[in-house]
Backbone atoms as SQL, in Angstrom:
CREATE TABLE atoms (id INTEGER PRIMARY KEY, chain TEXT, resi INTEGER, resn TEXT, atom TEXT, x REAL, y REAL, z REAL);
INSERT INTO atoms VALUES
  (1, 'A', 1, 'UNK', 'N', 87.632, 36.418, 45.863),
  (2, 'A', 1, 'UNK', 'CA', 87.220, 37.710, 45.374),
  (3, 'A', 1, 'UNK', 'C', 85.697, 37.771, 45.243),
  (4, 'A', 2, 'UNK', 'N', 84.845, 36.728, 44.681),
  (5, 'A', 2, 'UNK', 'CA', 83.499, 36.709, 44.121),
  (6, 'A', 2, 'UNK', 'C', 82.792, 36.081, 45.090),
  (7, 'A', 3, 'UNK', 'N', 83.460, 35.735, 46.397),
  (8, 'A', 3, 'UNK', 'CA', 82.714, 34.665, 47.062),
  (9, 'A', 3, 'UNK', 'C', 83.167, 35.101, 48.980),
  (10, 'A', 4, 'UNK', 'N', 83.914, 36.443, 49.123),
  (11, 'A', 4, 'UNK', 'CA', 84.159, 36.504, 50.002),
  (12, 'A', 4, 'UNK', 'C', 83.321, 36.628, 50.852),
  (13, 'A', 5, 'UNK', 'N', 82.176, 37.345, 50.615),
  (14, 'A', 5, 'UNK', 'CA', 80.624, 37.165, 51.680),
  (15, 'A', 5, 'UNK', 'C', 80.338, 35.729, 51.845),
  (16, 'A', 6, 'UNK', 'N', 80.176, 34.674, 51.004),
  (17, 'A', 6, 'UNK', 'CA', 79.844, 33.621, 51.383),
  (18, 'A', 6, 'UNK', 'C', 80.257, 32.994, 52.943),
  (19, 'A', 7, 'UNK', 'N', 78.888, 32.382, 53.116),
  (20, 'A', 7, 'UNK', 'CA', 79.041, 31.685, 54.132),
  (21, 'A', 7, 'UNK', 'C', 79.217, 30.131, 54.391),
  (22, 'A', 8, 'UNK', 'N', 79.329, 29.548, 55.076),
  (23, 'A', 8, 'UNK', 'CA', 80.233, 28.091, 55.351),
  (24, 'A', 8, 'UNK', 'C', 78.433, 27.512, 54.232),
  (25, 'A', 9, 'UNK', 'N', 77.313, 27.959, 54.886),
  (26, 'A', 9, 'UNK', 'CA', 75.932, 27.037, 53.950),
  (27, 'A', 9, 'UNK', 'C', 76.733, 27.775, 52.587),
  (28, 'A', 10, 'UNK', 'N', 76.811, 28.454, 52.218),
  (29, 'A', 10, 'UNK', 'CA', 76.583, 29.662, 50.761),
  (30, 'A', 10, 'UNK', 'C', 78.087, 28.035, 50.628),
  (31, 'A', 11, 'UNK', 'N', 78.950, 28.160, 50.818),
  (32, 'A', 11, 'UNK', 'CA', 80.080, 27.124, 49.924),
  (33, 'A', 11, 'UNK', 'C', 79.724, 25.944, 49.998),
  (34, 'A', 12, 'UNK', 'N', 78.814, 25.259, 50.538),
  (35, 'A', 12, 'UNK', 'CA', 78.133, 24.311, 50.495),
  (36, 'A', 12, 'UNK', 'C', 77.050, 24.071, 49.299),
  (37, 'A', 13, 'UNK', 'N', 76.576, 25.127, 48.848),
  (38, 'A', 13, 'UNK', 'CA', 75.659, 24.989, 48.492),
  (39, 'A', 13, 'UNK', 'C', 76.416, 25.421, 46.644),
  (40, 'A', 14, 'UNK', 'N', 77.571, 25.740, 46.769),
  (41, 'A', 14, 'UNK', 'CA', 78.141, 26.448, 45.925),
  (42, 'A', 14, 'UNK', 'C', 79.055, 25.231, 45.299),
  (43, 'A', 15, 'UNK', 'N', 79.420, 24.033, 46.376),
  (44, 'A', 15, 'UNK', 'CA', 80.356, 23.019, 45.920),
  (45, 'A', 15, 'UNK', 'C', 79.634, 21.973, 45.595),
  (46, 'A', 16, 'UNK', 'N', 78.365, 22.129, 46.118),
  (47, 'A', 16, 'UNK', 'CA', 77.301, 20.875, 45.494),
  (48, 'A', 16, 'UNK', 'C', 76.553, 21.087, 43.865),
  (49, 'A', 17, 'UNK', 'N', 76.466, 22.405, 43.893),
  (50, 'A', 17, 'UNK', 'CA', 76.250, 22.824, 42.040),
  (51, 'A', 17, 'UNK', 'C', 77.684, 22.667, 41.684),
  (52, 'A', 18, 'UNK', 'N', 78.933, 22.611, 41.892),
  (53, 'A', 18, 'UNK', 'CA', 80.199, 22.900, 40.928),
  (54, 'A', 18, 'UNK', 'C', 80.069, 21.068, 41.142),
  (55, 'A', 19, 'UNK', 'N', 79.918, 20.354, 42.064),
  (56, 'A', 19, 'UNK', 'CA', 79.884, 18.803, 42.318),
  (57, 'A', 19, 'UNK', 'C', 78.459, 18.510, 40.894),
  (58, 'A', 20, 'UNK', 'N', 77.823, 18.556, 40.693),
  (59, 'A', 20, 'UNK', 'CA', 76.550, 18.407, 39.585),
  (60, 'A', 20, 'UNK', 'C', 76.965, 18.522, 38.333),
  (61, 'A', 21, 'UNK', 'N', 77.786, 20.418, 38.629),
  (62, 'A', 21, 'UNK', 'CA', 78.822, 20.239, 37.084),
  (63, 'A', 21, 'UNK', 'C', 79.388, 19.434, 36.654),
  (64, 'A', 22, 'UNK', 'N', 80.653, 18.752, 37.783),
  (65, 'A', 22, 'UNK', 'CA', 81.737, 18.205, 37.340),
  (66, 'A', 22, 'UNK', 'C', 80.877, 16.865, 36.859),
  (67, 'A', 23, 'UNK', 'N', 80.244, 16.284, 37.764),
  (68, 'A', 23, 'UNK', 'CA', 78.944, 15.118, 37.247),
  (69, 'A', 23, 'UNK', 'C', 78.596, 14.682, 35.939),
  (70, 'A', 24, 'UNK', 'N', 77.978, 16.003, 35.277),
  (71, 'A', 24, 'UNK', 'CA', 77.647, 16.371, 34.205),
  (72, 'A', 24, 'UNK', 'C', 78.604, 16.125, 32.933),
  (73, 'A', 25, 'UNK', 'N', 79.513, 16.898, 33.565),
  (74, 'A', 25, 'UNK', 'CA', 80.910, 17.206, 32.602),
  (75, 'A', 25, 'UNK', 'C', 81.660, 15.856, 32.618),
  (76, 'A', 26, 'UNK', 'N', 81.964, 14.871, 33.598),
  (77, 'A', 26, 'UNK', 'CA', 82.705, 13.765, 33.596),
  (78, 'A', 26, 'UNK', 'C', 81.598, 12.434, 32.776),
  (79, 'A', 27, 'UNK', 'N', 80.529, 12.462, 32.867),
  (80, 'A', 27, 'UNK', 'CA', 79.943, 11.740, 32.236),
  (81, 'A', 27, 'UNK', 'C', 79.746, 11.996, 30.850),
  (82, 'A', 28, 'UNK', 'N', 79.855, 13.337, 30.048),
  (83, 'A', 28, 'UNK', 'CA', 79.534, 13.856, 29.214),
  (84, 'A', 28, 'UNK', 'C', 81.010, 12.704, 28.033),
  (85, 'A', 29, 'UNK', 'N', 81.557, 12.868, 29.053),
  (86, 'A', 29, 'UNK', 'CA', 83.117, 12.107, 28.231),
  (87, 'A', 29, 'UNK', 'C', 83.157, 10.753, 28.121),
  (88, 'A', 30, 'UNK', 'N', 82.266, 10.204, 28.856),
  (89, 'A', 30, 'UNK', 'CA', 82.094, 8.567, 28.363),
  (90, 'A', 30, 'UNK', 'C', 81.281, 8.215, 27.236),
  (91, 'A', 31, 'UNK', 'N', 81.934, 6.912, 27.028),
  (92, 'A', 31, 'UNK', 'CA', 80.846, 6.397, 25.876),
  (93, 'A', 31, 'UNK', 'C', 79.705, 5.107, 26.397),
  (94, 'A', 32, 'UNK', 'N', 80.305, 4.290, 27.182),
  (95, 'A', 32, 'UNK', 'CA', 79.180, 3.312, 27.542),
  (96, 'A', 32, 'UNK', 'C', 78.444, 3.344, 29.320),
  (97, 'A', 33, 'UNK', 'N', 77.712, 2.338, 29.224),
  (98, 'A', 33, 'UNK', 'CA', 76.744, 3.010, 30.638),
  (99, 'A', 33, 'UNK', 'C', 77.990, 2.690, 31.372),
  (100, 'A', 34, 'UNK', 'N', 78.790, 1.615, 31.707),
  (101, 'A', 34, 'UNK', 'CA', 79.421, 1.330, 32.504),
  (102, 'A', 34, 'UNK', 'C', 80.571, 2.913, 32.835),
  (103, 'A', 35, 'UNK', 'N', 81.087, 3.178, 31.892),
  (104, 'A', 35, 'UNK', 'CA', 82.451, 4.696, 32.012),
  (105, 'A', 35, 'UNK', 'C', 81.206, 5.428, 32.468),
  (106, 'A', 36, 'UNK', 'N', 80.399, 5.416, 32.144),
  (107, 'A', 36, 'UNK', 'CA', 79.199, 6.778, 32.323),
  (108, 'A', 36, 'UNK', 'C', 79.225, 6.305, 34.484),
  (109, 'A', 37, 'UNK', 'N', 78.568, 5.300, 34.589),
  (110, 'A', 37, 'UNK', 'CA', 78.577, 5.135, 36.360),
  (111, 'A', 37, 'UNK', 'C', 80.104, 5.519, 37.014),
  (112, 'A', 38, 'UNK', 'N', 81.039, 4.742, 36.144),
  (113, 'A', 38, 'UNK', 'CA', 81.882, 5.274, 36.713),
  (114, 'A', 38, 'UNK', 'C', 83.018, 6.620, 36.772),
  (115, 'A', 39, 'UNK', 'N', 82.247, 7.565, 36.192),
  (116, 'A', 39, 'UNK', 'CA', 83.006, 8.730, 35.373),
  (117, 'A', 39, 'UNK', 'C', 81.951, 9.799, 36.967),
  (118, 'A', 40, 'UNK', 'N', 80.626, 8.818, 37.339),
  (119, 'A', 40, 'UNK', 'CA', 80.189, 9.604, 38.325),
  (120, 'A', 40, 'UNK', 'C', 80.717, 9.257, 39.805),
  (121, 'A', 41, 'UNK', 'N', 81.728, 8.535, 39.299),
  (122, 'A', 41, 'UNK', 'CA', 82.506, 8.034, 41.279),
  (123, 'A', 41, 'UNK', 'C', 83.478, 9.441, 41.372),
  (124, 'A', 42, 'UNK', 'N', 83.690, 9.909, 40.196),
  (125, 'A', 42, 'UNK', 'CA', 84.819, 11.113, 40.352),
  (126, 'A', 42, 'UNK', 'C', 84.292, 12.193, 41.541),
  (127, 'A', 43, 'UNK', 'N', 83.250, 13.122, 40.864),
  (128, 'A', 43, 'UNK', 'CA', 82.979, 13.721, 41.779),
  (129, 'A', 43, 'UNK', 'C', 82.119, 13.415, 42.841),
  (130, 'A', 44, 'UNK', 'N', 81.659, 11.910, 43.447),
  (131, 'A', 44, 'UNK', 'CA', 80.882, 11.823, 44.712),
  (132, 'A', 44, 'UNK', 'C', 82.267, 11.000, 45.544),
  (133, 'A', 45, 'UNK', 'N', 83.283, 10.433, 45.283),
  (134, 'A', 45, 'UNK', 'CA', 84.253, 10.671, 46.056),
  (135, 'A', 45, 'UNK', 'C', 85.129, 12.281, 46.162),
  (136, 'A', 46, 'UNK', 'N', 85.104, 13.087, 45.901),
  (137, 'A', 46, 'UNK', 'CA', 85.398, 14.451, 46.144),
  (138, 'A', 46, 'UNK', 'C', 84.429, 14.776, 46.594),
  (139, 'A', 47, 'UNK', 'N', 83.220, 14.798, 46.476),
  (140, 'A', 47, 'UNK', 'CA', 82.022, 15.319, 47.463),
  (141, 'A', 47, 'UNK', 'C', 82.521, 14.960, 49.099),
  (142, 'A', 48, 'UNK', 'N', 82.655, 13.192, 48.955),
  (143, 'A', 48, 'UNK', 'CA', 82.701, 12.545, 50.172),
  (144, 'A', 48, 'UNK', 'C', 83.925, 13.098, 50.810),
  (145, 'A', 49, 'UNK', 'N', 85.017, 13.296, 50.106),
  (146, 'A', 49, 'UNK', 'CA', 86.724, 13.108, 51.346),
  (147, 'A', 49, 'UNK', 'C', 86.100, 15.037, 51.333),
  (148, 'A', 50, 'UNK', 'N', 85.529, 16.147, 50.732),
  (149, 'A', 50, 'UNK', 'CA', 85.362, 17.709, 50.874),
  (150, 'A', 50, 'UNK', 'C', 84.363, 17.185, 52.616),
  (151, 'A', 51, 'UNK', 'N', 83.153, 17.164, 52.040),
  (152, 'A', 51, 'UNK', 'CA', 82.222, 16.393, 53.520),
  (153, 'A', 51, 'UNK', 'C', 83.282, 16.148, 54.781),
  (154, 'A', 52, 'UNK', 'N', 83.996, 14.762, 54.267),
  (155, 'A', 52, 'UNK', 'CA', 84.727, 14.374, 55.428),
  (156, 'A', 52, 'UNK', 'C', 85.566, 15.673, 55.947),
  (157, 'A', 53, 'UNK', 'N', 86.665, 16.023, 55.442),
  (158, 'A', 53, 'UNK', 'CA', 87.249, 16.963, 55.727),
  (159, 'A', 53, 'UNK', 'C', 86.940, 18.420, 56.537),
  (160, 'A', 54, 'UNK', 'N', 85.494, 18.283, 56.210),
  (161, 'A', 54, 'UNK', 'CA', 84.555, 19.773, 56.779),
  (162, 'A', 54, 'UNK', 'C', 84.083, 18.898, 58.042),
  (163, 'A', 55, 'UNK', 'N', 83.582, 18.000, 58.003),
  (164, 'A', 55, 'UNK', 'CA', 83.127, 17.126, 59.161),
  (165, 'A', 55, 'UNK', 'C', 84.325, 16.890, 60.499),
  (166, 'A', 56, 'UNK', 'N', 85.263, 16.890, 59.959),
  (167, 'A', 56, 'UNK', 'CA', 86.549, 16.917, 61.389),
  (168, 'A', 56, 'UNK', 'C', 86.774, 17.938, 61.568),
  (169, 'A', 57, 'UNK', 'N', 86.767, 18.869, 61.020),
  (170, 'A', 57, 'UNK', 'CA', 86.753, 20.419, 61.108),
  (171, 'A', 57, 'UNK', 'C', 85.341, 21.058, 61.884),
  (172, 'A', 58, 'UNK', 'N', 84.530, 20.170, 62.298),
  (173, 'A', 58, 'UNK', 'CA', 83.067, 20.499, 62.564),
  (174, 'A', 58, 'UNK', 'C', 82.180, 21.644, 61.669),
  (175, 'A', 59, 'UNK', 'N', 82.674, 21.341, 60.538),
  (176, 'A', 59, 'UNK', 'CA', 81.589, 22.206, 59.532),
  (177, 'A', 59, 'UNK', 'C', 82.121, 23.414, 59.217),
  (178, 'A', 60, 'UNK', 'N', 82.895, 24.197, 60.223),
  (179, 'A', 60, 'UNK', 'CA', 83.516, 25.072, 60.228),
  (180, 'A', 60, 'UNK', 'C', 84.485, 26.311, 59.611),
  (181, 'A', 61, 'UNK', 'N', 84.743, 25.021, 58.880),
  (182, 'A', 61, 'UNK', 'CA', 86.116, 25.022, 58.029),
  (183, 'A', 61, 'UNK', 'C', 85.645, 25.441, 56.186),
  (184, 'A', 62, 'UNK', 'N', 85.728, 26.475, 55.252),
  (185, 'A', 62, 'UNK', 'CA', 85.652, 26.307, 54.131),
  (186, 'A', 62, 'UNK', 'C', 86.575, 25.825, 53.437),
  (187, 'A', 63, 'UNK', 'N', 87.711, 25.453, 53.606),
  (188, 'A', 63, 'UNK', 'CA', 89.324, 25.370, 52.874),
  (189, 'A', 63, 'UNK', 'C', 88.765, 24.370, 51.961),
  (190, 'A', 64, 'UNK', 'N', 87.930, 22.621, 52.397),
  (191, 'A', 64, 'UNK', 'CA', 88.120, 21.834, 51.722),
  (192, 'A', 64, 'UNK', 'C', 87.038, 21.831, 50.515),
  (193, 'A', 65, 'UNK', 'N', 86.029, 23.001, 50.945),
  (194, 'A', 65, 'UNK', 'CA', 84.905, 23.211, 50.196),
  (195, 'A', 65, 'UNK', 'C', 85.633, 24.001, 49.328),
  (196, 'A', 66, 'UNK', 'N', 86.773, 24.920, 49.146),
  (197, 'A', 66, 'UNK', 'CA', 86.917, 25.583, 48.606),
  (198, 'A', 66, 'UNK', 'C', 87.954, 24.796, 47.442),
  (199, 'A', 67, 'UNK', 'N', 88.746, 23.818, 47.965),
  (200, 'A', 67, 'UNK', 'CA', 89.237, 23.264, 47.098),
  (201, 'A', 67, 'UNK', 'C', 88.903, 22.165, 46.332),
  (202, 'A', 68, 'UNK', 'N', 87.648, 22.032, 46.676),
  (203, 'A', 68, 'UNK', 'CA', 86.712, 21.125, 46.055),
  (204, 'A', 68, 'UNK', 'C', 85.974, 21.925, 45.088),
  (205, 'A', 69, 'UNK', 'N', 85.150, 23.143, 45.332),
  (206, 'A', 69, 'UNK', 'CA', 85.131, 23.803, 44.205),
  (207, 'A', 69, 'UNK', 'C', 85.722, 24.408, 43.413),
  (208, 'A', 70, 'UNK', 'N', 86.804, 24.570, 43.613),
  (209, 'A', 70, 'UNK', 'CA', 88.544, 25.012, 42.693),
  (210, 'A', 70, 'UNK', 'C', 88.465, 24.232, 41.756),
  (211, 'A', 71, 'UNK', 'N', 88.550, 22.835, 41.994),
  (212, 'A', 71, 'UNK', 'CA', 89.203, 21.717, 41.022),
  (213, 'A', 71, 'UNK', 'C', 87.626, 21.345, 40.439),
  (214, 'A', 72, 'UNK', 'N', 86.169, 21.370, 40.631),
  (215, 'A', 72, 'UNK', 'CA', 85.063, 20.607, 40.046),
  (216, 'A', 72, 'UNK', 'C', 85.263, 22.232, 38.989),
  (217, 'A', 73, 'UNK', 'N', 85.085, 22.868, 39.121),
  (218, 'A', 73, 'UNK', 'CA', 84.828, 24.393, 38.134),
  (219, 'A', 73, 'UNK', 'C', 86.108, 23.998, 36.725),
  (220, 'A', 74, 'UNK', 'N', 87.334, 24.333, 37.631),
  (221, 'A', 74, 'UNK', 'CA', 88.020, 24.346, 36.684),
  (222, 'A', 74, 'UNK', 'C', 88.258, 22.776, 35.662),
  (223, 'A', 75, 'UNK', 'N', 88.249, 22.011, 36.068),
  (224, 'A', 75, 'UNK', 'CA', 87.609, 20.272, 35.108),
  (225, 'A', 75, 'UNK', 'C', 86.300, 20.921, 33.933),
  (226, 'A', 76, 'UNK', 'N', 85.422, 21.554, 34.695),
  (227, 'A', 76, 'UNK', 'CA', 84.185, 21.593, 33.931),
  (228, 'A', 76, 'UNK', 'C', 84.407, 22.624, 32.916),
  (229, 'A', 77, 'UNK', 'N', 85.248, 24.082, 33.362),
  (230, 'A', 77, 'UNK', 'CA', 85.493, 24.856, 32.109),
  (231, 'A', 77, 'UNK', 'C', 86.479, 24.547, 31.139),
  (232, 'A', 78, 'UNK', 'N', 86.945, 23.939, 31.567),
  (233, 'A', 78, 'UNK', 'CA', 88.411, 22.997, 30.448),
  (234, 'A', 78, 'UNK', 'C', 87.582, 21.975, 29.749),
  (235, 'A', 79, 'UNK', 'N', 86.627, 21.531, 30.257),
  (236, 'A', 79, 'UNK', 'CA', 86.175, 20.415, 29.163),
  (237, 'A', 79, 'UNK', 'C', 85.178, 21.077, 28.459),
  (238, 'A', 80, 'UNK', 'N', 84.811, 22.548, 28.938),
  (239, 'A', 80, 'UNK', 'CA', 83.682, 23.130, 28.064),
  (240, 'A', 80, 'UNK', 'C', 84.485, 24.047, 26.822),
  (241, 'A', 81, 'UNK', 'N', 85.550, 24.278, 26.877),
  (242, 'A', 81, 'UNK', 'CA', 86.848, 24.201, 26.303),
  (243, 'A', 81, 'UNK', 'C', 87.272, 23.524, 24.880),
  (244, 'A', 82, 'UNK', 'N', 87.410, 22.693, 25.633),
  (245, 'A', 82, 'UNK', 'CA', 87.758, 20.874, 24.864),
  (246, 'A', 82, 'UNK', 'C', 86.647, 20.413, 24.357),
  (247, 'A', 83, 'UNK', 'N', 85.223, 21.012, 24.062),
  (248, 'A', 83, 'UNK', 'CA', 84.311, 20.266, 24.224),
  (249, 'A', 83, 'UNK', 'C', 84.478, 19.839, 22.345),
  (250, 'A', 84, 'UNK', 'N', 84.568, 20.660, 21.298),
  (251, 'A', 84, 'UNK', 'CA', 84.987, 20.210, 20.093),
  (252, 'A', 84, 'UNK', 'C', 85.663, 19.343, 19.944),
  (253, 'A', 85, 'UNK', 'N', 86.963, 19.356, 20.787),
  (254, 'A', 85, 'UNK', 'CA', 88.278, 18.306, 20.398),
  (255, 'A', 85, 'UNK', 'C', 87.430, 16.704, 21.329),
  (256, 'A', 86, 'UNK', 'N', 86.736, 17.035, 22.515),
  (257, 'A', 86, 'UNK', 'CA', 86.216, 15.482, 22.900),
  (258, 'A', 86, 'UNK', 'C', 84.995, 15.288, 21.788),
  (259, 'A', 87, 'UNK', 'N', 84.332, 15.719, 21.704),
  (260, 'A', 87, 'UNK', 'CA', 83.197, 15.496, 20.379),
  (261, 'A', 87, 'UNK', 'C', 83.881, 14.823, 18.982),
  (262, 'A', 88, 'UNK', 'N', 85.333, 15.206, 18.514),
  (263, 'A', 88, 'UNK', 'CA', 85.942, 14.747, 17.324),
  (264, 'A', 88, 'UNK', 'C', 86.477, 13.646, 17.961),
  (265, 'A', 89, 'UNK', 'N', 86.739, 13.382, 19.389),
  (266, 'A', 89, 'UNK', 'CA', 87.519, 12.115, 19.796),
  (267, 'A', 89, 'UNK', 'C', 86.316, 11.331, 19.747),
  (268, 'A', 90, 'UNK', 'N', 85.376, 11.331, 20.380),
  (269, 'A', 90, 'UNK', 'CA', 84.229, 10.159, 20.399),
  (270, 'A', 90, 'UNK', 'C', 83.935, 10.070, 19.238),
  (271, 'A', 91, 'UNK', 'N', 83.842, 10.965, 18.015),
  (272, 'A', 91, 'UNK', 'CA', 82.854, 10.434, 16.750),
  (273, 'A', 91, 'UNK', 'C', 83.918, 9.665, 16.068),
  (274, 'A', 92, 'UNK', 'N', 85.889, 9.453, 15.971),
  (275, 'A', 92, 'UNK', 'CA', 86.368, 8.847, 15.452),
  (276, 'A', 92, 'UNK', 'C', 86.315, 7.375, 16.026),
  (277, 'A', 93, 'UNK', 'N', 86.496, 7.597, 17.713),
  (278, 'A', 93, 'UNK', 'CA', 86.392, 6.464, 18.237),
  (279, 'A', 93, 'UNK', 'C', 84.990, 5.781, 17.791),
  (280, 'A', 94, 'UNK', 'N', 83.641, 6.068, 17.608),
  (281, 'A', 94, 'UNK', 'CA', 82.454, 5.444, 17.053),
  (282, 'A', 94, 'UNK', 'C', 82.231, 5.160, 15.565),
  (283, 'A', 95, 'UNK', 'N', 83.820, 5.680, 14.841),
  (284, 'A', 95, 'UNK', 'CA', 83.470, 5.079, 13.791),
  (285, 'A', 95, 'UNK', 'C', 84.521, 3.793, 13.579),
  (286, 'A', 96, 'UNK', 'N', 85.328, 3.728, 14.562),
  (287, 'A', 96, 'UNK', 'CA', 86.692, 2.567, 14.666),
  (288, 'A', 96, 'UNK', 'C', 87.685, 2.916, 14.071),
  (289, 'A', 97, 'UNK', 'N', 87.673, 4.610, 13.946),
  (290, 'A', 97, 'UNK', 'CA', 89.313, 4.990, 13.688),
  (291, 'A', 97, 'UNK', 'C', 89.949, 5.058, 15.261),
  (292, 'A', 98, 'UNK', 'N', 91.210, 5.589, 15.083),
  (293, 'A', 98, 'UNK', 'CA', 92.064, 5.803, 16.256),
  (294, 'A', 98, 'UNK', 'C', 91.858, 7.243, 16.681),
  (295, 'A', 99, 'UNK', 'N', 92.237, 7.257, 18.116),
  (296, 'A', 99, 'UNK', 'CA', 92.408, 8.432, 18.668),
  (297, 'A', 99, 'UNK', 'C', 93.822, 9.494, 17.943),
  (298, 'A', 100, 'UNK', 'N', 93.699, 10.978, 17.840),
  (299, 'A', 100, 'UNK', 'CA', 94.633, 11.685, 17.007),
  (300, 'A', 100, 'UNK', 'C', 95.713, 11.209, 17.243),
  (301, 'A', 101, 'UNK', 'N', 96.729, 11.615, 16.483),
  (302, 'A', 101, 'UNK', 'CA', 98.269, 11.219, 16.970),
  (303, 'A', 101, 'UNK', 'C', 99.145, 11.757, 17.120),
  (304, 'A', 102, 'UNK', 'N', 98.945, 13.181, 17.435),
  (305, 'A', 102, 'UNK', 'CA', 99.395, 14.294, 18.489),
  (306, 'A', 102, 'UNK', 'C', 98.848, 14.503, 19.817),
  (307, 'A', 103, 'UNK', 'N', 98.885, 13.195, 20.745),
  (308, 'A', 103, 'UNK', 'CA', 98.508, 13.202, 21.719),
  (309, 'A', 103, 'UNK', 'C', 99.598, 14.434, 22.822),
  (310, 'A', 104, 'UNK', 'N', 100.941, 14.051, 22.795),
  (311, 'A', 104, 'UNK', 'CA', 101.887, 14.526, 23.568),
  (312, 'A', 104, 'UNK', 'C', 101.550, 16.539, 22.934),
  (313, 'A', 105, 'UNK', 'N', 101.376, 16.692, 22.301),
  (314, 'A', 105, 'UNK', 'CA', 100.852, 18.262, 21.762),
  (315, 'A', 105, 'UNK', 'C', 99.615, 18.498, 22.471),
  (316, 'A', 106, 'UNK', 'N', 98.710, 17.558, 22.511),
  (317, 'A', 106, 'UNK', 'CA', 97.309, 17.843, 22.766),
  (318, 'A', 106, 'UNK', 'C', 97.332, 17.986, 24.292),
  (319, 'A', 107, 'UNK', 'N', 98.151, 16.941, 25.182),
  (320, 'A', 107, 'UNK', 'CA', 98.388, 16.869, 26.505),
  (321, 'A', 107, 'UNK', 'C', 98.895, 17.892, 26.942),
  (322, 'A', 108, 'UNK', 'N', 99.936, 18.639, 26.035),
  (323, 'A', 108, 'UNK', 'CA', 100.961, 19.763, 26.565),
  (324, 'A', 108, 'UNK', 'C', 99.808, 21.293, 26.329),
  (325, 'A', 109, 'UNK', 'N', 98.831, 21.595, 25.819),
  (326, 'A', 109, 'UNK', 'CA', 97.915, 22.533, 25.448),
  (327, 'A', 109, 'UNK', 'C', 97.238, 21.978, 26.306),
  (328, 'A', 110, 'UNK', 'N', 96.443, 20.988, 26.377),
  (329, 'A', 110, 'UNK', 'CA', 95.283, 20.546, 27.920),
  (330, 'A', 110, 'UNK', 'C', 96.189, 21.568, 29.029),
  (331, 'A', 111, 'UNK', 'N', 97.372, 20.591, 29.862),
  (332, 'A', 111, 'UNK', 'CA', 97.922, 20.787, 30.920),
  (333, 'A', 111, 'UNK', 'C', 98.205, 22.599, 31.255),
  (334, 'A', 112, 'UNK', 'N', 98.571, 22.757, 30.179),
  (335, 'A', 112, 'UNK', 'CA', 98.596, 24.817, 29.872),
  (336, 'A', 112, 'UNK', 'C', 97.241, 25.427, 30.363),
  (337, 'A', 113, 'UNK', 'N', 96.676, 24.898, 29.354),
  (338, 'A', 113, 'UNK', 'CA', 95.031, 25.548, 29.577),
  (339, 'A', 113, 'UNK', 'C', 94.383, 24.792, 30.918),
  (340, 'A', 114, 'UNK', 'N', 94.578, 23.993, 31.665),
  (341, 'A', 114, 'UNK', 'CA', 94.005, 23.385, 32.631),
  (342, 'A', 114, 'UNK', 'C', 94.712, 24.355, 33.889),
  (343, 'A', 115, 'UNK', 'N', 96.311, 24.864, 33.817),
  (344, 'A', 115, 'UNK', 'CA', 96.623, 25.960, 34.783),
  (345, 'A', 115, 'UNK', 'C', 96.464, 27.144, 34.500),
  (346, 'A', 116, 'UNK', 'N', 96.330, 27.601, 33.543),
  (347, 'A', 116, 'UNK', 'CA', 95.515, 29.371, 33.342),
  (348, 'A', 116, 'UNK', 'C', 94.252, 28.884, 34.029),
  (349, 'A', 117, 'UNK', 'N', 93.508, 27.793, 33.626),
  (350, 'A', 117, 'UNK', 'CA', 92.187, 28.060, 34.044),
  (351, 'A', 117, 'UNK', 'C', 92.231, 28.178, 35.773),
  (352, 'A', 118, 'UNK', 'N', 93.245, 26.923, 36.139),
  (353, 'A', 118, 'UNK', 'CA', 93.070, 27.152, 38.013),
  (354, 'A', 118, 'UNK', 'C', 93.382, 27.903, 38.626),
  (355, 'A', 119, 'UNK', 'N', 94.456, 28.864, 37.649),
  (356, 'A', 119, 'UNK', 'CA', 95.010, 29.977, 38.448),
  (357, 'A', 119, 'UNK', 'C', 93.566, 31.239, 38.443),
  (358, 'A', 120, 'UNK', 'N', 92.748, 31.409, 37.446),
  (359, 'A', 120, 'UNK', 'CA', 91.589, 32.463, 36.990),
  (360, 'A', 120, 'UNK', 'C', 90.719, 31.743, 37.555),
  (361, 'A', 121, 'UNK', 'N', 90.295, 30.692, 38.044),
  (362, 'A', 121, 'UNK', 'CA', 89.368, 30.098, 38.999),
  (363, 'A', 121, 'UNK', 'C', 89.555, 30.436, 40.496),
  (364, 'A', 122, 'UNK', 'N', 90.606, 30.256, 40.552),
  (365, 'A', 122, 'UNK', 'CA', 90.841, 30.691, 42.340),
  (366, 'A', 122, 'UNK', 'C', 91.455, 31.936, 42.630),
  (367, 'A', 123, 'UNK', 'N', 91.725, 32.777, 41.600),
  (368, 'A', 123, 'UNK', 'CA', 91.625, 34.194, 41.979),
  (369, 'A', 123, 'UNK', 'C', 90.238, 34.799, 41.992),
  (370, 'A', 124, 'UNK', 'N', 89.068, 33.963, 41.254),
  (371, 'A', 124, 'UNK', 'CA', 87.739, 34.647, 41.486),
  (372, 'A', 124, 'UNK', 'C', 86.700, 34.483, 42.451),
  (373, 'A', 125, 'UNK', 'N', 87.586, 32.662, 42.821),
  (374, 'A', 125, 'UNK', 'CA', 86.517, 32.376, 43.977),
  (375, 'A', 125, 'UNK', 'C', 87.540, 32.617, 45.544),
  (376, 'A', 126, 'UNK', 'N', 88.716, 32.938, 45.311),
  (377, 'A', 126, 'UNK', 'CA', 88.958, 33.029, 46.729),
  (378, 'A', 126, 'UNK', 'C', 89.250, 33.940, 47.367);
């Protein structure tokens, strides 16, 4: 809907800022350097197999750009979301309490709110 002018550069250039987000947003959730490097393999392997995928397609192709920016957007507005409930998870975990113990509640509200969001993500970008 919001992106139908775009062109094959314009989703490129559109999946490499939602790729920065998710970056941003997946590191934002670690606590030490090590989760922090590796919280950034998330989105530069989705950069890489979106790339690859456009690359056998000879560039051509938006589908994998598009579902690469589907899933980096909607991660990043769910955790901007969540961003209270991960802020209360890290400050218990840094003081050596436990994580809540309505996890199976908390998972079942994530997983809800993680498909409203993909369904209102890809009705705007596609």
């Amino acid at each position: 809907m919001l992106t139908s002018h775009l062109s094959i550069t314009g989703w490129w250039v559109l999946s490499a800022l939602s790729g920065v987000a998710l970056g941003i947003a997946a590191v934002s959730m670690a606590t030490t350097r090590r989760q922090k490097l590796a919280a950034l393999a998330v989105p530069l392997a989705g950069a890489a197999s979106a790339a690859g995928q456009s690359a056998a397609r000879d560039y051509e192709s938006k589908d994998a750009l598009f579902i690469f920016t589907l899933i980096a957007l909607t991660v990043v507005i769910t955790r901007v979301i969540f961003a209270r409930w991960f802020a209360r998870q890290k400050a218990r975990q840094r003081a050596g309490q436990p994580a809540d113990d309505n996890a199976n509640k908390q998972a079942a509200v994530f997983l809800v709110t993680f498909a409203v969001v993909l369904a209102v993500v890809a009705f705007l970008i596609g």
